[in-house]
C-alpha positions in Angstrom: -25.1 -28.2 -1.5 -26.1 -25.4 -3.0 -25.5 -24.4 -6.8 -26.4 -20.7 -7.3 -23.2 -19.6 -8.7 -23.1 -22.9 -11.1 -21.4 -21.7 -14.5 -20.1 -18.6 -12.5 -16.1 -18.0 -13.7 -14.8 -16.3 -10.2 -11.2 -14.3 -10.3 -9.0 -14.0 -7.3 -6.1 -11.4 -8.0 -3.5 -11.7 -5.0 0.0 -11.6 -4.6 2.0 -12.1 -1.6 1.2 -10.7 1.4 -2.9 -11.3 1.2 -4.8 -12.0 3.8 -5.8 -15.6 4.0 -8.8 -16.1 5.5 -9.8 -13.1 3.4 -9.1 -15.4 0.2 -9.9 -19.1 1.5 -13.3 -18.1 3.3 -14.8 -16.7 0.0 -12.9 -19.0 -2.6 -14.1 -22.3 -0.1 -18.0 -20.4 -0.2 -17.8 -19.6 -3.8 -16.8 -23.3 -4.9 -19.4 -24.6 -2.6 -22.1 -22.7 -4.2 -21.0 -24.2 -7.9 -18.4 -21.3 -9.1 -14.9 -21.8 -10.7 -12.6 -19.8 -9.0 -9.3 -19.0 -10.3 -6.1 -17.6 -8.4 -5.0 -15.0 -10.9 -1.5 -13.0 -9.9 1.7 -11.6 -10.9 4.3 -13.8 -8.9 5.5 -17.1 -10.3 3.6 -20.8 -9.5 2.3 -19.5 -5.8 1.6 -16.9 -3.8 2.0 -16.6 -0.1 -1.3 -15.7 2.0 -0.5 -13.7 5.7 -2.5 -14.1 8.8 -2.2 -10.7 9.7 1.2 -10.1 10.0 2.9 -13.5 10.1 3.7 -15.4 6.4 0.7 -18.6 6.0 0.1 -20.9 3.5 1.3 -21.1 -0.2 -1.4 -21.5 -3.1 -0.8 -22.2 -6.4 -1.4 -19.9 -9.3 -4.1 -20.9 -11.9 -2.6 -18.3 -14.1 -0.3 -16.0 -14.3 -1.6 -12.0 -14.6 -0.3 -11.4 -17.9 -2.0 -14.5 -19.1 -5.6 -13.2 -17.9 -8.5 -12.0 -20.1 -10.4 -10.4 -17.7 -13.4 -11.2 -20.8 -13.2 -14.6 -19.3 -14.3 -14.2 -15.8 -17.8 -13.2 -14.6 -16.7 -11.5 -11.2 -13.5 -10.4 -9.5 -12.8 -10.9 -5.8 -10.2 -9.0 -4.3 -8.4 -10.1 -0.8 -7.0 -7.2 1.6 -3.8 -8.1 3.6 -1.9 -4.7 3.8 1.0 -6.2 1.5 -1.6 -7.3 -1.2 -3.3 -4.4 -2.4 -0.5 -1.9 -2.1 1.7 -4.0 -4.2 -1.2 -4.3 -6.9 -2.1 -0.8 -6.9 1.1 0.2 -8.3 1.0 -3.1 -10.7 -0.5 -1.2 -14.6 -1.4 -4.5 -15.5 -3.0 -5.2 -12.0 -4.7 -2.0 -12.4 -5.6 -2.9 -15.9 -7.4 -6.2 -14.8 -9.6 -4.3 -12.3 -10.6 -2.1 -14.6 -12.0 -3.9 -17.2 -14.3 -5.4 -14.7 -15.4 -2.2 -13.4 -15.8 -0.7 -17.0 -18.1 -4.0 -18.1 -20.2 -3.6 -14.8 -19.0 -6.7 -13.8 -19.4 -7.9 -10.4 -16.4 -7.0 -7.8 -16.0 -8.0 -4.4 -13.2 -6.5 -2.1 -12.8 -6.6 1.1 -10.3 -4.9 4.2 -7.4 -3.3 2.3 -8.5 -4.9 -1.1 -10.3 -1.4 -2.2 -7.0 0.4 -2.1 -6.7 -1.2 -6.0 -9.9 0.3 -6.3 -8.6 4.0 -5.9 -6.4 3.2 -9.1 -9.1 1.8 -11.2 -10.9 5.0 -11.3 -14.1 3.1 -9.3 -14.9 4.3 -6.1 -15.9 8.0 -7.3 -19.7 8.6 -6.0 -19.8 5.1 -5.0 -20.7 4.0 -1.3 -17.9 1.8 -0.1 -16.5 0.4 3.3 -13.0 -0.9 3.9 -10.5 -1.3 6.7 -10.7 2.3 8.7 -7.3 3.1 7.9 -8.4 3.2 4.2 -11.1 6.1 5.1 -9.1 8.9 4.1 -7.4 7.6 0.6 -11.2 6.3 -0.6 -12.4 10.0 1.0 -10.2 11.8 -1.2 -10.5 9.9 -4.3 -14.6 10.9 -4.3 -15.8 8.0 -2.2 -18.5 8.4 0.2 -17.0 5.6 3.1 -18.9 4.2 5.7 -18.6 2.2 9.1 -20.6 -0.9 8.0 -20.2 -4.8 7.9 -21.1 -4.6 4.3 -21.9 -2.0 1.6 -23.4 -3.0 -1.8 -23.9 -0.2 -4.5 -24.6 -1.2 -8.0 -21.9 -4.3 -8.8 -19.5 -3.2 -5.7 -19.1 -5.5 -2.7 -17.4 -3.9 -0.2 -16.4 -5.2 3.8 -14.1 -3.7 6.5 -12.3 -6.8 7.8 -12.2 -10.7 8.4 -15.1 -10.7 11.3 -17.2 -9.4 8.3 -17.0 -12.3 6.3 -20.2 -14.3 6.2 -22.2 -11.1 5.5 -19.7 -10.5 3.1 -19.7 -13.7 1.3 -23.7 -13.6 1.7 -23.8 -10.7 -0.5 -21.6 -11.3 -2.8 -23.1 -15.1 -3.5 -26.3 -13.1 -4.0 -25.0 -10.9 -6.2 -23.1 -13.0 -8.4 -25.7 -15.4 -8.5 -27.5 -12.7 -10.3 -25.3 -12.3 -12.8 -25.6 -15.9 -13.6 -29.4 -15.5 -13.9 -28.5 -12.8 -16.3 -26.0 -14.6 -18.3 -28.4 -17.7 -18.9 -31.4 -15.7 -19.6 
């Protein structure tokens, strides 16, 4: 088993309606390689995942949003799911979170819908991403340059278009995290 992401604090911010395979893949990946990931979100003890559009599985809550130092985690995952993001996009203290990863050039991985929150943090201006197509127009207009690809990676953005894009996904975001841990110990 691997350990590159050993010492590496890992946020998930979901609420209900995320896209579960979008969370567990990454999550199962992320523990594997050594990280701590917590479920961060702004619904009581659990949260609701969706395979597409039928309700999943319930997950616990590590902690609640308004709890969460965003200081406290190295990197920020966000889940797509067309419920998840559009409900934390209009969430200020959702909005908030993201943020202050952006702002401390902190790793942030999001992937299908999950760059919609993205739009709101102010952090896809001049920046490369890829998304679910539907997204193209709404990250277009907010200064984005959006592409048709598996996987984009510019600067400390992870970005992926859907579900069947996962292992690259993970792939690069392990990689880049991984960095940040080689940073952090240096």
């Amino acid at each position: 088993m691997s350990q590159e992401l050993q010492g590496i604090n890992i946020a998930i911010l979901v609420t209900n309606g995320f896209e579960q395979v979008e969370m567990t893949k990454p999550r199962q990946a992320f523990n594997d390689a050594g990280a701590s990931t917590y479920i961060i979100s702004p619904v009581g003890e659990e949260v609701q995942g969706w395979n597409h559009y039928d309700k999943a599985d319930y997950f616990q809550v590590d902690l609640p949003l308004d709890k969460a130092n965003p200081d406290d985690y190295d990197a920020l995952l966000l889940p797509g799911g067309t419920a998840n993001p559009d409900q934390l996009r209009t969430n200020a203290t959702a909005v908030k979170f993201i943020k202050a990863f952006v702002e401390a050039d902190k790793p942030v991985a999001a992937i299908c819908h999950g760059p919609w929150t993205l739009i709101e943090a102010d952090a896809v201006k001049g920046r490369k991403i890829t998304s679910w197509s539907s997204l193209k127009t709404d990250l277009t207009n907010a200064g984005a340059n959006w592409v048709d690809k598996e996987v984009v990676v510019d600067g400390n953005l992870i970005t992926s278009r859907n579900p069947d894009d996962l292992p690259a996904f993970i792939d690069k975001a392990i990689a880049l995290f991984s960095q940040k841990a080689t940073v952090r110990s240096a």
